[in-house]
MIROTOR-543181 format. One line per field, with one value per residue (C-alpha): residue in three letters; x, y, z. Coordinates in Angstrom, 1 decimal, decimal comma. Layout:
// residues N
aa (ALA_...)
xx (X_...)
yy (Y_...)
zz (Z_...)
***
This chain:
// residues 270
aa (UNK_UNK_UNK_UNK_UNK_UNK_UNK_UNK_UNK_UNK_UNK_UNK_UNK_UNK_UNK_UNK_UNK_UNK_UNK_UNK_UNK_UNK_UNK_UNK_UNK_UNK_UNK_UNK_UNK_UNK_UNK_UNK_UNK_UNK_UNK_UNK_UNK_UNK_UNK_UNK_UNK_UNK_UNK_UNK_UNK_UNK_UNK_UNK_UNK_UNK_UNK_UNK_UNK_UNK_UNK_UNK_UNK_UNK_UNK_UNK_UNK_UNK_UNK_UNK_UNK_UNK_UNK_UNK_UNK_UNK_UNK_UNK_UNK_UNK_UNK_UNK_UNK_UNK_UNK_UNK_UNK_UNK_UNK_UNK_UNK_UNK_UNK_UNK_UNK_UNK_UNK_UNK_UNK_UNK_UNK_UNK_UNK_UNK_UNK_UNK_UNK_UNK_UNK_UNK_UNK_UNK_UNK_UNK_UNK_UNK_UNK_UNK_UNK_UNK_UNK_UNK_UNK_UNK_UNK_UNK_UNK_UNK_UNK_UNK_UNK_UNK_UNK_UNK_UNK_UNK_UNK_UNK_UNK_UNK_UNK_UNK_UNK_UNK_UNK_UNK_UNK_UNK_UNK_UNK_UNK_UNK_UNK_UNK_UNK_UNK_UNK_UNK_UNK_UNK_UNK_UNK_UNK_UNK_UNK_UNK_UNK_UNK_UNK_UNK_UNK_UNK_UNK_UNK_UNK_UNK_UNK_UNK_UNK_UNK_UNK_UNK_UNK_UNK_UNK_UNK_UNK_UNK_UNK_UNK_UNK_UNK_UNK_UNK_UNK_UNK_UNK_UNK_UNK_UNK_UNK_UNK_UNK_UNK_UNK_UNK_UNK_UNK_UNK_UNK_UNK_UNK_UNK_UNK_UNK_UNK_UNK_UNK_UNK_UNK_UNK_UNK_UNK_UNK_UNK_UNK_UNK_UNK_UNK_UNK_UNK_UNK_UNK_UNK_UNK_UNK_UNK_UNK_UNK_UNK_UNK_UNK_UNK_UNK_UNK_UNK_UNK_UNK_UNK_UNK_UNK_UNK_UNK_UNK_UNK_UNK_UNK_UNK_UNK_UNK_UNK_UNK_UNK_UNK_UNK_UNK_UNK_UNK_UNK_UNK_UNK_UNK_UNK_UNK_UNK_UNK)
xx (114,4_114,2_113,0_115,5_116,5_116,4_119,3_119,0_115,6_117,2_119,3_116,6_114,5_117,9_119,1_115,2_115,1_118,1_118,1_121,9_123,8_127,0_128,9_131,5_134,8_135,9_139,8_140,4_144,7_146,2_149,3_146,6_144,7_145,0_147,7_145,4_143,4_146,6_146,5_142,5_142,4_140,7_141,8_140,3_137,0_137,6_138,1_135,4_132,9_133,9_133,5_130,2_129,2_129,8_128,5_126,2_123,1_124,8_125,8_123,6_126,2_129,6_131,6_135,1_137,8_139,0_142,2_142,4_141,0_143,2_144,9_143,4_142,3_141,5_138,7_137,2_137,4_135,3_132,5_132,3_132,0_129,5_126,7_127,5_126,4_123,4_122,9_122,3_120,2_123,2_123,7_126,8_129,0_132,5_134,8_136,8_137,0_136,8_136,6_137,6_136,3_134,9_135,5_137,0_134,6_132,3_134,1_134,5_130,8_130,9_131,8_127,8_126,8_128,2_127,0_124,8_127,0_130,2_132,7_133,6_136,3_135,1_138,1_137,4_133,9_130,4_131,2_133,3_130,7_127,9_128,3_128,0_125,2_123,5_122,4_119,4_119,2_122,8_124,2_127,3_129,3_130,9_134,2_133,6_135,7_137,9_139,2_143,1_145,2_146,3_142,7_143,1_145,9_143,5_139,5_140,2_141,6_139,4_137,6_137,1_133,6_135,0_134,2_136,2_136,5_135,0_132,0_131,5_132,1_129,2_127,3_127,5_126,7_123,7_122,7_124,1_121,3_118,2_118,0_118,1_121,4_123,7_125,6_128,9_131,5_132,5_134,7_134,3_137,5_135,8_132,9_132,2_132,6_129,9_127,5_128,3_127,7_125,0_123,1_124,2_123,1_120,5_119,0_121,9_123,1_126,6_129,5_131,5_134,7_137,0_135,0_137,4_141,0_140,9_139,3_136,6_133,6_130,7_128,2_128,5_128,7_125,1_123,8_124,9_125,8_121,9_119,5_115,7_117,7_120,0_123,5_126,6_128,8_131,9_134,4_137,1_140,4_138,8_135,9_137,6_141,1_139,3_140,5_144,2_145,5_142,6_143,5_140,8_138,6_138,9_135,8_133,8_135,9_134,7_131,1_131,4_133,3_130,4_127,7_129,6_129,8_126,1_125,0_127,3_126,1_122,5_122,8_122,6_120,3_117,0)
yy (55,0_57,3_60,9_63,0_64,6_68,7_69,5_67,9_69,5_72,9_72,2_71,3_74,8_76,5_74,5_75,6_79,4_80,0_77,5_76,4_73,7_75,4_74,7_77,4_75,9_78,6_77,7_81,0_80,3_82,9_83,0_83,7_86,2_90,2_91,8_94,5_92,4_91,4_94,2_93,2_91,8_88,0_88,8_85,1_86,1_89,9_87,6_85,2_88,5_89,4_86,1_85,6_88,9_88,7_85,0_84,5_84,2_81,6_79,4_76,4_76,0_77,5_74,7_76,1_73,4_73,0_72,5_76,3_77,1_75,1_77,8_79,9_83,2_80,8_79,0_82,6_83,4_80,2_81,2_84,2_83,0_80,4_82,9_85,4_82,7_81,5_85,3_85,5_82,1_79,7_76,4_75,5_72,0_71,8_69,7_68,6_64,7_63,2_59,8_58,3_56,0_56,2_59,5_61,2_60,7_62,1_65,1_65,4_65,0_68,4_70,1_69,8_71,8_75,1_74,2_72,3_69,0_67,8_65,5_62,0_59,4_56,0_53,7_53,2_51,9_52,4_52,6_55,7_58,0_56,8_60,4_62,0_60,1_60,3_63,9_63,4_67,3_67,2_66,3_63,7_63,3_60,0_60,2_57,3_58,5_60,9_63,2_63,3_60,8_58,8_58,3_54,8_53,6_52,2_53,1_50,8_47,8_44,7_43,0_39,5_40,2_41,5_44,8_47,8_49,3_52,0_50,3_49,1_52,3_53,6_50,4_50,2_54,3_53,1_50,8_53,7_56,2_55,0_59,1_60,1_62,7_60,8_61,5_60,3_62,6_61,2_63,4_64,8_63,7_59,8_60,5_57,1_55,9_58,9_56,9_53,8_54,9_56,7_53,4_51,8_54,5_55,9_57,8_58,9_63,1_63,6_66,3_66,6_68,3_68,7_70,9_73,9_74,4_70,5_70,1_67,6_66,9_69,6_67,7_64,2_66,1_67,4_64,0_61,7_64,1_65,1_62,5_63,5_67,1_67,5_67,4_69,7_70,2_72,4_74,5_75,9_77,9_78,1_81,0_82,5_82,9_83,9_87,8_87,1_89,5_92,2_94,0_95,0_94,3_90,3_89,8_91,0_88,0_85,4_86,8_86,6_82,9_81,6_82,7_81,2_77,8_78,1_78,7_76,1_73,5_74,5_73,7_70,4_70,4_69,1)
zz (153,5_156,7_156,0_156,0_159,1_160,6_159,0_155,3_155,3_155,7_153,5_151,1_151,4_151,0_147,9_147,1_148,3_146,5_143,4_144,4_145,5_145,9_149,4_149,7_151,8_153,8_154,1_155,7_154,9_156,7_154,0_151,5_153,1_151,5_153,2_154,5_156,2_158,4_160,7_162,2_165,2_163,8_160,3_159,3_160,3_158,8_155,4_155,9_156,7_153,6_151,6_153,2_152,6_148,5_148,8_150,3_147,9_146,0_148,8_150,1_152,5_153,9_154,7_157,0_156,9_160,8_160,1_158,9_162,6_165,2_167,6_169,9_167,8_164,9_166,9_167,9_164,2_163,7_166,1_164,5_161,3_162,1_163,7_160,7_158,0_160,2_160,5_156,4_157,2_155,3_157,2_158,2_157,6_159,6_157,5_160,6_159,5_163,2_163,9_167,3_170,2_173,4_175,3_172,5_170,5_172,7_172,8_169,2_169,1_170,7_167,7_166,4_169,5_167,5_163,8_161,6_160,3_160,2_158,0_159,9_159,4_159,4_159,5_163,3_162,1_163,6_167,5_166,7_164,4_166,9_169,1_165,9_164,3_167,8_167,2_165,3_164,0_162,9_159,5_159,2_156,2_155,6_154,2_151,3_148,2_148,5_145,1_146,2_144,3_146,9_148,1_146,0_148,1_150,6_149,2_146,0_148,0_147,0_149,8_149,8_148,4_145,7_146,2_146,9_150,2_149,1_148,4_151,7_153,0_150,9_151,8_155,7_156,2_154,2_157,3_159,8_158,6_160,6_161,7_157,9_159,1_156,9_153,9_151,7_151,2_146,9_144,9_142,1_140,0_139,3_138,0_136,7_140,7_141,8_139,6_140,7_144,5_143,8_142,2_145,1_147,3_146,0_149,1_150,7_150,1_148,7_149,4_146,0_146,3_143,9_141,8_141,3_141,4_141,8_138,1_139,0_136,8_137,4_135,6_137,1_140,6_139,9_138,0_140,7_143,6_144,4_146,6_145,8_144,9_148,0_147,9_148,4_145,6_147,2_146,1_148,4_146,7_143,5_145,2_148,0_146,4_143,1_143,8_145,2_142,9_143,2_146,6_148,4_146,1_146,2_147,9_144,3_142,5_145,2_144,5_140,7_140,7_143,3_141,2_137,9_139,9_140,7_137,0_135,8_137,4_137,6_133,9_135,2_137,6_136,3)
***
């Protein structure tokens, strides 16, 4: 197995530092956000100061969903949100899911010039993460099995091998990671699947969403989720939505609901 790379060992002296696994998704939903917050200038970076703020010593990572970022004030909100949580020393992973060829792939590629790693698609297969693999420092998340229902509609598909194409997924990032900067991006809603992967895998780090407002299973998330003790286990709505109802007064709630996560599943942790 290659050592892991710059950014997987960050990650491991945070997950270390701060005895947590939690990745908090910053899906900074402008519908969602507290109506005071409306009137700031960026108010998705005047939330995500806050969330960071009541967070940020339960977080091994902040992980800010691009799709939540795409205009031309959102992308300035991301910026700032990035060198706040490398301010309070918390790495950051873009869940942006890119996966092209050639030139635009390139410029996707980009993307790792402003943070630490990054979610990739790999239906285009290995000529299409290769920008992204190629920077050694960076991390790249594999999207293998995914926790929304109609993730089975093409993951589960039986290859002639008689495995699933999930499976494969799993097997050829395995043979992508000569840099030791990759990692597999397995819900948390099969659980019996994240052990299977993870025998299969055994050296690769996991992201585990679905551990939240998804319902996914905390304990199999930590059992199977962690390679040599580093891996991501994320939760978006269910910690920064956690004070919707309180006012001004929701970024306490996202504290508290981190830090439960963080206990919970470091009852797993061995």
């Amino acid at each position: 197995m290659p050592e892991f790379n710059a950014f997987f060992e960050t990650l491991r002296a945070r997950i270390d530092s701060k005895d947590t696994v939690v990745s908090v998704g910053l899906d900074a939903d402008i519908d969602r956000i507290p109506e005071h917050l409306l009137e700031k200038d960026l108010p998705r970076w005047a939330f995500n100061r806050r969330i960071i703020d009541a967070t940020h010593e339960y977080a091994a990572c902040y992980k800010p969903n691009a799709a939540f970022y795409e205009d031309a004030d959102g992308w300035r909100s991301l910026r700032e949100t990035v060198a706040y949580a490398h301010g309070k020393d918390v790495p950051v992973l873009l869940d942006a899911k890119r996966g092209d060829i050639g030139n635009t792939a390139r410029k996707y590629a980009e993307l790792l010039e402003h943070v630490d790693a990054i979610t990739a698609n790999p239906y285009m297969g290995r000529d299409s993460l290769e920008p992204f693999l190629s920077k050694a420092d960076k991390g790249v998340f594999v999207l293998c099995r995914t926790s929304n229902p109609g993730g089975s509609d093409l993951q589960d598909l039986e290859l002639a091998s008689g495995e699933p194409l999930y499976r494969r997924v799993a097997a050829l990032a395995d043979l992508w990671n000569d840099r030791g900067n990759v990692g597999l991006v397995v819900g948390a809603t099969a659980p019996e699947e994240l052990e299977e992967l993870r025998g299969e895998v055994p050296d690769l780090p996991f992201l585990v969403p679905g551990v939240g407002a998804q319902g996914g299973d905390a304990e199999a998330a930590v059992e199977h989720g962690l390679a040599d003790g580093v891996g991501l286990v994320n939760s978006s709505r269910g910690i920064i939505f956690a004070g919707e109802d309180a006012g001004e007064d929701f970024a306490k709630a996202s504290g508290q609901a981190a830090k439960r996560l963080r206990d919970r599943l470091n009852r797993y942790r061995e």
